[in-house]
C-alpha positions as CSV (number, residue, x, y, z in Angstrom):
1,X,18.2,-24.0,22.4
2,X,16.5,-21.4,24.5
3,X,14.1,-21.4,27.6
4,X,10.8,-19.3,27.6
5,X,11.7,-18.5,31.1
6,X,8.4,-17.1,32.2
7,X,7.3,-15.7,35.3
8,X,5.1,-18.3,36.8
9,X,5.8,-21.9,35.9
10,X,3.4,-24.5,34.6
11,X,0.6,-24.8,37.5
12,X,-2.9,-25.2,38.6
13,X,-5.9,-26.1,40.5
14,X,-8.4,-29.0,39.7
15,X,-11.9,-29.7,41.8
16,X,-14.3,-32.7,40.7
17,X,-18.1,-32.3,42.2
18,X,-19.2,-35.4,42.2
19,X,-23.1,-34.5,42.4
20,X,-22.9,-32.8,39.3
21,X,-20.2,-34.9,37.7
22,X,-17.9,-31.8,36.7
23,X,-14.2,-31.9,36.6
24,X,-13.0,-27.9,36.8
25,X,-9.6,-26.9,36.0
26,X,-7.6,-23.5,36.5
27,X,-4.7,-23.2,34.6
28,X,-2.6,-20.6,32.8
29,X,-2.6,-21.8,29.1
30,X,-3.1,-20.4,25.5
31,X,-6.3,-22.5,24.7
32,X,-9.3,-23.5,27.0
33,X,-10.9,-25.6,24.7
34,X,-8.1,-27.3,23.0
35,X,-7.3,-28.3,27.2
36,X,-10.8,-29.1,27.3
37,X,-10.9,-31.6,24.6
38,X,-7.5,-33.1,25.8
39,X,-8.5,-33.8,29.1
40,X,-11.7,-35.1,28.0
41,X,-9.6,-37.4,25.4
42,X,-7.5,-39.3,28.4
43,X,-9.9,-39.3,31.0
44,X,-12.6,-40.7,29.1
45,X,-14.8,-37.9,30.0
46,X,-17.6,-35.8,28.6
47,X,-16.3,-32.8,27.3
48,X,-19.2,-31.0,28.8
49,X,-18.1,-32.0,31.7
50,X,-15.3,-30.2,32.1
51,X,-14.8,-26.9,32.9
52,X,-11.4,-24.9,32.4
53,X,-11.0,-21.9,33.1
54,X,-7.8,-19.7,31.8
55,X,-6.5,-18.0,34.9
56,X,-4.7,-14.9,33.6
57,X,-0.8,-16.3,33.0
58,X,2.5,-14.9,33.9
59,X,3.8,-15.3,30.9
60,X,3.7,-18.0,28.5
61,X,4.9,-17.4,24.7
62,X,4.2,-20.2,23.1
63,X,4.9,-22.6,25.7
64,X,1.6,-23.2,27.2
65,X,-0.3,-23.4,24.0
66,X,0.0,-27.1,24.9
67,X,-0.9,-29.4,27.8
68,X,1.1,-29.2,30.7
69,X,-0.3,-30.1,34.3
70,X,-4.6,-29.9,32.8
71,X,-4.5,-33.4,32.9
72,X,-2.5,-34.3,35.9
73,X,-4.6,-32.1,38.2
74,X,-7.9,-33.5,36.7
75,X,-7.3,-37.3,36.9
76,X,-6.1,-36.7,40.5
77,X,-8.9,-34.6,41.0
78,X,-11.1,-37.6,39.6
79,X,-9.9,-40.1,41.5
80,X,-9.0,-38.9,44.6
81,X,-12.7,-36.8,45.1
82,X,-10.2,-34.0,46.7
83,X,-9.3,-30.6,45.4
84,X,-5.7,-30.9,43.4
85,X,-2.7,-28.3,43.0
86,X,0.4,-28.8,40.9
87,X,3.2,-26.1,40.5
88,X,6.1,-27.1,39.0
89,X,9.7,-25.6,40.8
90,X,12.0,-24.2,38.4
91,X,13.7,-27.2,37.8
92,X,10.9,-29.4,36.7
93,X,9.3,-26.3,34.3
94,X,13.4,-25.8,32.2
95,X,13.5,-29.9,32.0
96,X,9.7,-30.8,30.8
97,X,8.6,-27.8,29.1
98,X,9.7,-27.6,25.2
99,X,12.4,-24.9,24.1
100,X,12.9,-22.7,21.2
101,X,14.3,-25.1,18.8
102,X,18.1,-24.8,18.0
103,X,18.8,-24.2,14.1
104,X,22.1,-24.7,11.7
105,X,21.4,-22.9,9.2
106,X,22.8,-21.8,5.4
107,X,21.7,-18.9,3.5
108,X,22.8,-17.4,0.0
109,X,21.6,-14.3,-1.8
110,X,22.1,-13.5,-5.2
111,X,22.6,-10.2,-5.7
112,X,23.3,-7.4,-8.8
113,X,26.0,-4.6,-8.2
114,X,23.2,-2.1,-7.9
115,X,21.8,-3.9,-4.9
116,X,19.3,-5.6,-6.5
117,X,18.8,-9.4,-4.7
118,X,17.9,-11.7,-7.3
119,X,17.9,-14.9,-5.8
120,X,17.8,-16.6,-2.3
121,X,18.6,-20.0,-1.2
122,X,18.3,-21.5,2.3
123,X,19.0,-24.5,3.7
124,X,18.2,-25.4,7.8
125,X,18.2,-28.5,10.3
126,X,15.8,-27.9,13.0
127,X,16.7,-30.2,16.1
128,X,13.6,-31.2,17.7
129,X,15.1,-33.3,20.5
130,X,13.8,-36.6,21.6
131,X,10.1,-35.8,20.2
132,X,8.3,-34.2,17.1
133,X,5.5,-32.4,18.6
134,X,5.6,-29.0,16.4
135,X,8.5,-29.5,14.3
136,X,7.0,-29.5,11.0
137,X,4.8,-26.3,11.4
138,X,8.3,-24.5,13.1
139,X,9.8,-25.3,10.3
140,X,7.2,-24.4,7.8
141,X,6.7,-21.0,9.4
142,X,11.0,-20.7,9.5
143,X,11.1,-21.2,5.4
144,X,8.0,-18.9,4.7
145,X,9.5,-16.6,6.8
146,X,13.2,-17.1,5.1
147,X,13.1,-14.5,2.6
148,X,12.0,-11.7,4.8
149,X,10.6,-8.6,3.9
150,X,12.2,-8.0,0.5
151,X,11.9,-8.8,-3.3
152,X,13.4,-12.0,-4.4
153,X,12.6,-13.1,-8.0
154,X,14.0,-16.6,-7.4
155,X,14.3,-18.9,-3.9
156,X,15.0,-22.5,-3.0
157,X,13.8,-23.0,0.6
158,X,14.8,-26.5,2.1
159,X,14.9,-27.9,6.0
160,X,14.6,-31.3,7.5
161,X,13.8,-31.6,11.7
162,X,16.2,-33.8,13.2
163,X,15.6,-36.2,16.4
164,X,18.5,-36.3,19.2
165,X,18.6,-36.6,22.8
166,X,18.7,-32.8,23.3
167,X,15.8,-30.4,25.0
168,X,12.4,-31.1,23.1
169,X,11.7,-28.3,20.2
170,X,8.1,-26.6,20.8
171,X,6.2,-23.1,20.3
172,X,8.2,-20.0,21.1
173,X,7.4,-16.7,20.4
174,X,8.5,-15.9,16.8
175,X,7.7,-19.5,15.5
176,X,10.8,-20.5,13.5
177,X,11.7,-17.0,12.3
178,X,14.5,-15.6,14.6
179,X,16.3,-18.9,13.4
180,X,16.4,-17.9,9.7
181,X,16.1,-14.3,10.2
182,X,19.8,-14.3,12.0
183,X,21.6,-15.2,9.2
184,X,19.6,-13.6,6.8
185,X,20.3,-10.1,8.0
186,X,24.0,-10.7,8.8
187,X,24.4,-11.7,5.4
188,X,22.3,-8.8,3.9
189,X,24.7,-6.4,5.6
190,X,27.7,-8.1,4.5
191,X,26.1,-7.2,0.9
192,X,25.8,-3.8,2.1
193,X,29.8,-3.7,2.6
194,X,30.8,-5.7,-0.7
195,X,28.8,-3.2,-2.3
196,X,29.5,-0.1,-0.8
197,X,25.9,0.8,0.0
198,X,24.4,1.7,2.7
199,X,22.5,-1.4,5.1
200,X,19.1,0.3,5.4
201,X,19.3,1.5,1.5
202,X,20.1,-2.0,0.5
203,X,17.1,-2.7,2.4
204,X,14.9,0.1,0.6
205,X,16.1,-1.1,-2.6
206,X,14.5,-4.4,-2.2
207,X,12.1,-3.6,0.3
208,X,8.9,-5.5,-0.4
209,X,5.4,-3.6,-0.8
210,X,1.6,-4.9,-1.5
211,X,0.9,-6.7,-4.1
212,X,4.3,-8.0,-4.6
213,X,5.0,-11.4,-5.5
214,X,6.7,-12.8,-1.9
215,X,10.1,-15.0,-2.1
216,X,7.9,-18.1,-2.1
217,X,5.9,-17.2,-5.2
218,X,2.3,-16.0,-3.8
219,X,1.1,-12.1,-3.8
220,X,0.8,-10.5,-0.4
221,X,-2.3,-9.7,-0.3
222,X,-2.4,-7.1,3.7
223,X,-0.8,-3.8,3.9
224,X,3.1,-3.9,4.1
225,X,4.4,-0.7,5.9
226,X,8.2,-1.9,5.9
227,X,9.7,0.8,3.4
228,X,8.4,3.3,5.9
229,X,10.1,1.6,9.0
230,X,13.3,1.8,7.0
231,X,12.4,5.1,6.4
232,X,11.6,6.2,9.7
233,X,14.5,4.7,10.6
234,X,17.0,5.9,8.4
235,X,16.4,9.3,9.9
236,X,16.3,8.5,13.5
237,X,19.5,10.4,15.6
238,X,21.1,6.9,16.2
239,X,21.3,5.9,12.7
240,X,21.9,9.2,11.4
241,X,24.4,10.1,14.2
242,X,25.9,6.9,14.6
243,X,29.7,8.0,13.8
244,X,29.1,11.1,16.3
245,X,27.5,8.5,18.9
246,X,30.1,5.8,18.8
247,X,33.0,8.0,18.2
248,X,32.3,10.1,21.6
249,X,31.7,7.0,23.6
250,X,34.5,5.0,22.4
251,X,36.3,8.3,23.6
252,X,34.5,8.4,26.8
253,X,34.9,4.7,27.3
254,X,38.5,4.0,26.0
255,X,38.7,0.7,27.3
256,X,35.4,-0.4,25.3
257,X,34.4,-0.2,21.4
258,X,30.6,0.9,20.3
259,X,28.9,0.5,17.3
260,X,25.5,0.4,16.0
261,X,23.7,-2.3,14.0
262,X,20.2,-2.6,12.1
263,X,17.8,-5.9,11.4
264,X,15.0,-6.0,10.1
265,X,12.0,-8.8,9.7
266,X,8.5,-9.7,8.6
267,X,6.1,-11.9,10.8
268,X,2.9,-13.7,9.5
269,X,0.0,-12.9,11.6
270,X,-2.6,-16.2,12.0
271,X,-2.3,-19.8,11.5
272,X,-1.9,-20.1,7.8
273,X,-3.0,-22.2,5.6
274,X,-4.6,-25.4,5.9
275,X,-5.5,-25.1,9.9
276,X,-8.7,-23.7,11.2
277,X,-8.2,-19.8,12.1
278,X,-11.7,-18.2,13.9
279,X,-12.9,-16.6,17.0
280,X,-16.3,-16.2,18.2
281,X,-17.4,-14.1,21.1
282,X,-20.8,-13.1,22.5
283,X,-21.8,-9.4,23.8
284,X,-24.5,-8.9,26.1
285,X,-26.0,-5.5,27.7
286,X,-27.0,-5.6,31.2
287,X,-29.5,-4.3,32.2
288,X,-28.3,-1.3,34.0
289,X,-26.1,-0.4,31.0
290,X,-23.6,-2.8,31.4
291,X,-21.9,-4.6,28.7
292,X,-20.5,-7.6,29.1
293,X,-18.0,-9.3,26.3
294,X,-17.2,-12.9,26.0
295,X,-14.2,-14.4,24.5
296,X,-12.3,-17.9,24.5
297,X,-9.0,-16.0,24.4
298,X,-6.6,-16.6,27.5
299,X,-4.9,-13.5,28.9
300,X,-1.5,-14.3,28.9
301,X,0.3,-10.7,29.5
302,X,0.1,-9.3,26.5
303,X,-2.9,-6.7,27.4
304,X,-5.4,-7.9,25.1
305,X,-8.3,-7.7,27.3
306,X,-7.6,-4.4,27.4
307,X,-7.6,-3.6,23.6
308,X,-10.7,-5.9,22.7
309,X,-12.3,-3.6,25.4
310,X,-11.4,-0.6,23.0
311,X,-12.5,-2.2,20.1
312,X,-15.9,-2.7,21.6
313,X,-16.3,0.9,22.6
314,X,-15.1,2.5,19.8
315,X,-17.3,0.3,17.9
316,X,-20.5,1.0,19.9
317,X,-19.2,4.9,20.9
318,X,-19.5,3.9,24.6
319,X,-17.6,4.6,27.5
320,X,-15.1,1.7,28.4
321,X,-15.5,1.7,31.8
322,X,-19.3,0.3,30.7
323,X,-17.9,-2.7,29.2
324,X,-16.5,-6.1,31.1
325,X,-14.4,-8.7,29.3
326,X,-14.6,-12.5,30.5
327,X,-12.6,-14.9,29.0
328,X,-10.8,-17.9,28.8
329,X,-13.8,-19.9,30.6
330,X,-15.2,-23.3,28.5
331,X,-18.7,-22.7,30.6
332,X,-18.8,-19.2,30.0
333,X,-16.9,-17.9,26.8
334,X,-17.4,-19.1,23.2
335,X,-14.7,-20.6,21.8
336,X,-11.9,-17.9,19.9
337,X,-9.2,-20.0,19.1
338,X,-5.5,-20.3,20.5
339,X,-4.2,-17.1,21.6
340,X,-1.1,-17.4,19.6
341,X,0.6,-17.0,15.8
342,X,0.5,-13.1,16.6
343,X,-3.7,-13.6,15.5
344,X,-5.7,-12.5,18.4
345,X,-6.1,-8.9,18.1
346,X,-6.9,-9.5,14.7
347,X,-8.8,-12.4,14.6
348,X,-10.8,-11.5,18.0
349,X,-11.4,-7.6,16.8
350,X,-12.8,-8.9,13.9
351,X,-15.3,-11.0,16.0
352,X,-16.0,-8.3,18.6
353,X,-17.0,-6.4,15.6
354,X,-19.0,-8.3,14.0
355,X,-20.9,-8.8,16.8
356,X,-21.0,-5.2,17.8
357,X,-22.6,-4.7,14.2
358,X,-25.4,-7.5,14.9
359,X,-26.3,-5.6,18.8
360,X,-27.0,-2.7,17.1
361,X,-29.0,-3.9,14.5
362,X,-30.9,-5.9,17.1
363,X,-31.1,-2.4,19.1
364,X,-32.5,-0.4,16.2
365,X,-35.4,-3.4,15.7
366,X,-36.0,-3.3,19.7
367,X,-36.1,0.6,19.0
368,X,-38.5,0.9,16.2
369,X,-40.9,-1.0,18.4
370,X,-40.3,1.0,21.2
371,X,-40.9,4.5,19.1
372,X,-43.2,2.9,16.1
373,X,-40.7,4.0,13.5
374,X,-39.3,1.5,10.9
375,X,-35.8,0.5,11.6
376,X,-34.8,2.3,8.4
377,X,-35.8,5.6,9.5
378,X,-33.5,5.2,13.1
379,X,-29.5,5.5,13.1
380,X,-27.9,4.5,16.0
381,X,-25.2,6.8,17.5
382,X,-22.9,6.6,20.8
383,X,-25.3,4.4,22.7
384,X,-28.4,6.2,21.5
385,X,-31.2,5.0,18.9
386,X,-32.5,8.2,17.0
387,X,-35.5,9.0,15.0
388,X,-33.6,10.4,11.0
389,X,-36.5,12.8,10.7
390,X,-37.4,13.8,14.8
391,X,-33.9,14.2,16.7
392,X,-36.5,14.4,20.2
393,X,-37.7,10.9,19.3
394,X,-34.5,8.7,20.9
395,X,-34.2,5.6,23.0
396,X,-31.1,4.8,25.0
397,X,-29.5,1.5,25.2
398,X,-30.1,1.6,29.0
399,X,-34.0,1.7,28.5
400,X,-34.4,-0.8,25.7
401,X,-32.0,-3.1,28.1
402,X,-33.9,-2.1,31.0
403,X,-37.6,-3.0,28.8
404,X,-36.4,-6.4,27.7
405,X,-35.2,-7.3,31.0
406,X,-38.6,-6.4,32.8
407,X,-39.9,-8.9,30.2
408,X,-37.9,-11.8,31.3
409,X,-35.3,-10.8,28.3
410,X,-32.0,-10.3,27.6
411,X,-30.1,-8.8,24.5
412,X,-27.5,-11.1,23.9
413,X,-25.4,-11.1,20.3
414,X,-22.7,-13.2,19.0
415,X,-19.9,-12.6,16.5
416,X,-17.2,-14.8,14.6
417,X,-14.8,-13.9,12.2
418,X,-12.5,-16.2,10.0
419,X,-8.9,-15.2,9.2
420,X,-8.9,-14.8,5.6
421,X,-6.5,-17.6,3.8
422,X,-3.6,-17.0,1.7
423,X,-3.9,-18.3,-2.2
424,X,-1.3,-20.6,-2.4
425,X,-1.3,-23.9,-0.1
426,X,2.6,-24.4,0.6
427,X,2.3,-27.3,3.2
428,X,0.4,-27.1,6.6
429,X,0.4,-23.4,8.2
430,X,2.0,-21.6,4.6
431,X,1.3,-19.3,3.4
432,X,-0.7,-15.8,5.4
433,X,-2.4,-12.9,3.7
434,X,-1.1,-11.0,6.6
435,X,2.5,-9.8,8.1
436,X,3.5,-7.5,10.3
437,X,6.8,-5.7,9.8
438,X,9.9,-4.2,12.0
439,X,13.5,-2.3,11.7
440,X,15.5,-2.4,14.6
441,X,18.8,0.0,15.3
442,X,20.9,-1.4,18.5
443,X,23.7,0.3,19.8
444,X,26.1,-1.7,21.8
445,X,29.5,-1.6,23.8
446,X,32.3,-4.0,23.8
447,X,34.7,-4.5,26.5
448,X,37.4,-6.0,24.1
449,X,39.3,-7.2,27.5
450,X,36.2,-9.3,28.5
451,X,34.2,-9.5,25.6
452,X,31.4,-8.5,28.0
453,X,28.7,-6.6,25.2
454,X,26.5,-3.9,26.7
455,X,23.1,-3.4,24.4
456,X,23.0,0.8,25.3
457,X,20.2,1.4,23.1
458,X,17.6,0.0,21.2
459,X,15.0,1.3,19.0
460,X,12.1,-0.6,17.7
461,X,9.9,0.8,14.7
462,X,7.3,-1.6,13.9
463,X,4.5,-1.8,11.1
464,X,1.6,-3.6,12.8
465,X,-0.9,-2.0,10.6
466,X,-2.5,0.7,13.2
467,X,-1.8,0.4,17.3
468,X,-5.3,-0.2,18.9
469,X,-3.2,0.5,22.3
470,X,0.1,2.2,22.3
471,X,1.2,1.7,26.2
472,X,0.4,-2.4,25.0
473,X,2.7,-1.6,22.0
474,X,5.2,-0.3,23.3
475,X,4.7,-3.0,26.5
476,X,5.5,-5.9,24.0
477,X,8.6,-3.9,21.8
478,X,10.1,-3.7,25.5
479,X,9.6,-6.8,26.8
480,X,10.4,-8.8,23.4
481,X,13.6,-6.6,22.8
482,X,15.0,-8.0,26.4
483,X,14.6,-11.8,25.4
484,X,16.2,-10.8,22.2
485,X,18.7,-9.8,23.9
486,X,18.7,-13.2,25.8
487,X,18.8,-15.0,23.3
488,X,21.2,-13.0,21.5
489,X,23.8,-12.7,24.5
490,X,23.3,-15.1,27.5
491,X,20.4,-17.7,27.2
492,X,21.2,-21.7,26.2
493,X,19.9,-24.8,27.6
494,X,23.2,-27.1,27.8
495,X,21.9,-30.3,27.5
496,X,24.7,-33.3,27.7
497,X,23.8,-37.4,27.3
498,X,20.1,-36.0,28.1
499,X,21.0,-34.7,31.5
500,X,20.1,-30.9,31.7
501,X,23.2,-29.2,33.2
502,X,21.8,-25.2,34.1
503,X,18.2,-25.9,35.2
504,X,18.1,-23.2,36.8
505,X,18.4,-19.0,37.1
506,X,21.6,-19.6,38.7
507,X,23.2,-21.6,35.9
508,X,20.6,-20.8,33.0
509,X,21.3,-17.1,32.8
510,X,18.4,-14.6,31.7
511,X,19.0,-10.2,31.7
512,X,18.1,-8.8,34.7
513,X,16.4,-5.7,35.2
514,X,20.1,-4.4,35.8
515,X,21.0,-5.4,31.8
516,X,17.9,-3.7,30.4
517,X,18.8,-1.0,27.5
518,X,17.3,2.6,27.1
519,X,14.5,1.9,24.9
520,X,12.1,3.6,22.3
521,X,9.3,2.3,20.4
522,X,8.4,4.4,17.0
523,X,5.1,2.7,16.0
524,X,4.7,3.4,12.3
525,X,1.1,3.2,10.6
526,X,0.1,1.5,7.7
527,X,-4.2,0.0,8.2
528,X,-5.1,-3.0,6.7
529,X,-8.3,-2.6,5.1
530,X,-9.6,-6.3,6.3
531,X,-8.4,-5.9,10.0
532,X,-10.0,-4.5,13.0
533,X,-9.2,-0.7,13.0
534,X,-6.3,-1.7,10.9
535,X,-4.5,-3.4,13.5
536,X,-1.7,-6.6,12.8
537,X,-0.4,-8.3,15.4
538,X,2.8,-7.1,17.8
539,X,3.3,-10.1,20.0
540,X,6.2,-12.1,18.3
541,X,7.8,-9.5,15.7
542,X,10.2,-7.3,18.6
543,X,12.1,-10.6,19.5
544,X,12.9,-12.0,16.6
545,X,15.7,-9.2,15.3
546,X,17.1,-7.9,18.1
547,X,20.0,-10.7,17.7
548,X,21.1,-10.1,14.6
549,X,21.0,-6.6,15.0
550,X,23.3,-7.2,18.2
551,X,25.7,-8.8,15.9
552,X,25.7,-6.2,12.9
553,X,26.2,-3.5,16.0
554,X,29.0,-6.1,17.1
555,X,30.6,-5.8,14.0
556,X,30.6,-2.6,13.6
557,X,32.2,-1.7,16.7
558,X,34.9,-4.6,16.5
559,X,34.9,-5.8,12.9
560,X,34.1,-9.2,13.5
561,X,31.2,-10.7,12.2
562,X,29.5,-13.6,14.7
563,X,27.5,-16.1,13.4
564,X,26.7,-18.3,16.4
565,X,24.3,-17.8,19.1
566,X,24.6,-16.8,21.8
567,X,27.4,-14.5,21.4
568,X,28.8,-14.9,25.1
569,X,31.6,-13.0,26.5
570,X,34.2,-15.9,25.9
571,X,33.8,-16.2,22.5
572,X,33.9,-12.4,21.7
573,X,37.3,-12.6,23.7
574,X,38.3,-15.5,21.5
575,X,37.4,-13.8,18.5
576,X,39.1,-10.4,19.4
577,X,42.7,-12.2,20.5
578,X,42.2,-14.1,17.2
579,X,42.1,-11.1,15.6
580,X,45.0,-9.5,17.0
């Protein structure tokens, strides 16, 4: 199993005024309110009571979605009348904090000599260690996920969660699908050989498009742009040059063997069916211009403050430096759900929209008092309220602010938005009406005397439906594609009669900065009609095939196919002397 391995462990702050009767927690986390309401739950406390606020994280992904150290810090806090802090060392995060559950899995695909898959079946045994806290929504998520982003006319999808005395299974960024999308592409590339076709034109061949009818029998109903990532990658100077490449290096580097590998994937974006899937946020304009937006979402590093920011400009034509984002805060914020499943750009933008849409409605009726003009002779534009017929007739959104706060007033809006559900209910959290899509190309070096593997290179070309920020983008392709490589290469938790054995960086071994490839991120556009601007979501998608590209890349420079992760250097070494 793998550990997130995030920046800043599980920690925070807790302070109880006892006048007031308020318990306040800061903590980094993925939900305020659902930490609200569980801190209420075991204190015995009024949930209005408590305040938490979600201090901007060093990294989470998926691991502080659930309760950690809220309710330590607030029954000290509580009892002792003192102000509490908590930070766990290293140690204490790798031991307590749930991992990416490990996976054995089986896959078989039926396919025609002309590359057409007719069938998949899958079986997989998720171990969930010692507790089930998320197992059976992992392993949803990991058989909705199992056919990928390609036509099959037939399926069986099958898994059972197992208890053992390993690491406890929880959230990790990509949910369940880097566990069945491993396999899956190894195997689709062996196809490829059998057949004597090309990997990414197998791919095209069965790639899957709107409208069709996915592997687990419902239509997808949001844009799919995967044909055009295969396209787009197809054509890309390390696919289409990859003889030339690896041929000059392993000339260059005679002592090592290069070759280059594709994966690709599809990710559902929300919660699915069957759980609750909103966000609600509030907009208010100050009154010297200001705007201030409201959202329950937690910044966790993935930028998203930054990009609802856009939305709401873009939205109201305004300049962004006008606007300020608070969130995360139970006192202050509405509640927009769990910043995770990939949902928050969509589910949040939505929101912001929507409420955008209500504060300028509530402008033009604050307008056509102001000018005595019916509101459907005004338009709004960039900030201004204008007269259709008398263009000199025009009210800002300064001086209507400006008027209703010298009356006591504010103009305040809220917005909500509810993910739209899938037509097919499949268990808890299956199916989505929404996926985002990726092709990966890694180019990697063996050291067949070590088995040491070098990732060189790696382009990423998502489909998240249209990139609301591209420096974000390309922020989270980056960062995902280095714990792929983690977890492809290096990363596992050894865990032996219960006792951890590497809990720590010295023993539990992550890439460096020094390990990092050359990287390029070739975002390709395809709007969804029903999202905000078009936009998906990015945050999970760039992990989760980075591994099996790695070992398609593996076996093409050493023609042995690894099934096992992580592919360390002694077992590449094996392998290779195995070989001859």
């Amino acid at each position: 199993c793998m550990e997130h391995a995030y920046l800043e462990t599980e920690g925070g702050v807790a302070v109880y005024d006892e006048k007031e009767g308020i318990i306040t927690v800061w903590c980094g986390n993925q939900y305020t309110f659902r930490d609200q309401l569980q801190i209420a739950r075991s204190l015995d406390w009024d949930p209005a009571k408590i305040r938490v606020i979600g201090s901007p994280a060093g990294g989470s992904f998926g691991s502080k979605d659930e309760i950690s150290i809220q309710i330590h810090v607030a029954l000290l806090a509580l009892r002792t009348k003192k102000p509490v802090r908590m930070h766990w060392s290293r140690k204490e995060s790798i031991v307590v904090s749930p991992k990416r559950h490990a996976f054995e899995t089986t896959v078989r695909i039926g396919v025609r000599r002309d590359g057409t898959f007719t069938a998949i079946d899958l079986d997989l045994t998720a171990d969930t260690g010692p507790y089930d806290t998320i197992a059976p929504a992992v392993l949803n998520l990991a058989l909705e996920c199992a056919p990928g982003p390609y036509r099959f006319p037939h399926g069986r999808f099958q898994g059972i969660a197992v208890y053992t005395n390993n690491a406890v299974g929880g959230e990790f960024r990509g949910f369940g699908n880097p566990q069945v999308t491993f396999p899956r592409e190894i195997l689709i590339d062996e196809l490829a050989e059998e057949l004597g076709i090309d990997p990414i034109e197998l791919r095209l061949r069965n790639a899957l498009e709107q409208g069709d009818i996915y592997g687990l029998g419902f239509v997808v109903e949001g844009s799919v742009g995967f044909r055009e990532t295969l396209l787009a990658a197809r054509e890309h100077p390390l696919w289409h040059d990859r003889e030339r490449i690896t041929r000059e290096l392993d000339e260059r580097f005679p002592e090592k063997r290069h070759g280059v590998g594709v994966a690709s994937t599809a990710q559902a974006v929300g919660l699915g069916v069957g759980i609750p899937d909103y966000a609600n946020v509030e907009i208010e304009l100050e009154e010297g211009g200001g705007i201030t937006l409201r959202t329950g979402a937690s910044e966790i590093g993935q930028g998203n403050l930054t990009a609802y920011a856009q939305i709401l400009a873009e939205t109201l034509g305004c300049d962004i430096e006008r606007i300020t984002v608070i969130h995360g805060d139970t006192f202050l914020t509405p509640d927009s759900g769990s910043v995770t499943g990939s949902r928050s750009i969509h589910i949040v933008g939505n929101a912001i929209i929507n409420a955008a849409g209500s504060l300028i409605r509530r402008l033009i009726g604050a307008a056509s008092e102001e000018l005595d003009i019916p509101e459907d002779g005004l338009e709004y534009k960039n900030g201004r309220i204008i007269s259709r017929r008398d263009q000199s007739m025009v009210v800002t959104m300064e001086e209507l602010a400006a008027r209703a706060a010298s009356g006591g007033r504010t103009i305040q809006v809220t917005g909500k938005a509810v993910m739209r559900a899938a037509d097919a209910d499949l268990g808890v959290g299956m199916a989505h009406v929404y996926y985002s899509f990726i092709t990966q190309l890694v180019l990697v070096g063996v050291d067949s005397g070590t088995g040491e593997v070098e990732v060189i290179e790696v382009v990423s070309l998502p489909e998240i439906g249209r990139a609301i920020n591209l420096a974000g983008v390309e922020g989270q392709c980056e960062g995902g594609v280095v714990m792929g490589q983690g977890y492809a290469l290096l990363e596992e938790v050894i865990v032996e009669g219960g006792e951890f054995k590497n809990p720590g960086f010295s023993t539990y071994i992550i890439p460096t900065a020094l390990d990092v490839p050359e990287q390029s991120t070739v975002i390709v556009d395809k709007p969804d009609d029903h999202s905000p601007y078009g936009a998906k979501g990015v945050g999970e998608i760039p992990t989760v095939t980075v591994a099996p590209a790695v070992a398609n890349a593996l076996y093409d420079a050493v023609g042995i196919r690894f099934r096992t992760l992580p592919i360390t250097p002694e077992m590449v070494r094996r392998e290779i002397n195995q070989a001859g």
